[in-house]
C-alpha positions in Angstrom: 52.7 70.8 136.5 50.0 68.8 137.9 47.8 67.7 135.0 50.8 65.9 133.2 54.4 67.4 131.9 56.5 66.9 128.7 59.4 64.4 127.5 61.9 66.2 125.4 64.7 65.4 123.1 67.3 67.9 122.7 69.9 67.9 119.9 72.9 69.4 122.7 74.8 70.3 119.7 72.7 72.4 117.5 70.4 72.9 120.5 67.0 72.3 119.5 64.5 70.6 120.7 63.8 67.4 118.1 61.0 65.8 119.6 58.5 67.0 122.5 55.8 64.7 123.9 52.9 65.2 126.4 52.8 62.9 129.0 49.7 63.6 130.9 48.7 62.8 134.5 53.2 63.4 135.4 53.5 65.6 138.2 57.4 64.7 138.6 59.7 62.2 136.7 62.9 61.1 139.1 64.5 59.0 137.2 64.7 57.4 132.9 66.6 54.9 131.1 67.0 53.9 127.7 67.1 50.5 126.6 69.3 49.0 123.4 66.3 49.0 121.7 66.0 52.5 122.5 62.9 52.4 124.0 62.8 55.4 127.3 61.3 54.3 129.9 60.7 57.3 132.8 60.0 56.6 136.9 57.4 59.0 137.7 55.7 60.3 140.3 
């Protein structure tokens, strides 16, 4: 997707998706971490 992508969060147990997020002007994401705050912060491309 070249004009941005989306950030999911995915309940693995009930599997659903709890929260989905645009993230425009993402073409790829490689790599995300979450800090003890649990702010996400994503490497993109």
């Amino acid at each position: 997707m070249t004009n941005g992508g989306y950030f999911n969060m995915i309940d693995v147990v009930a599997n659903e998706i709890v929260y989905s997020k645009l993230v425009p002007g993402v073409s790829q994401a490689w790599g995300h971490t979450v800090a003890p705050d649990g702010s996400v912060y994503i490497a993109k491309h």
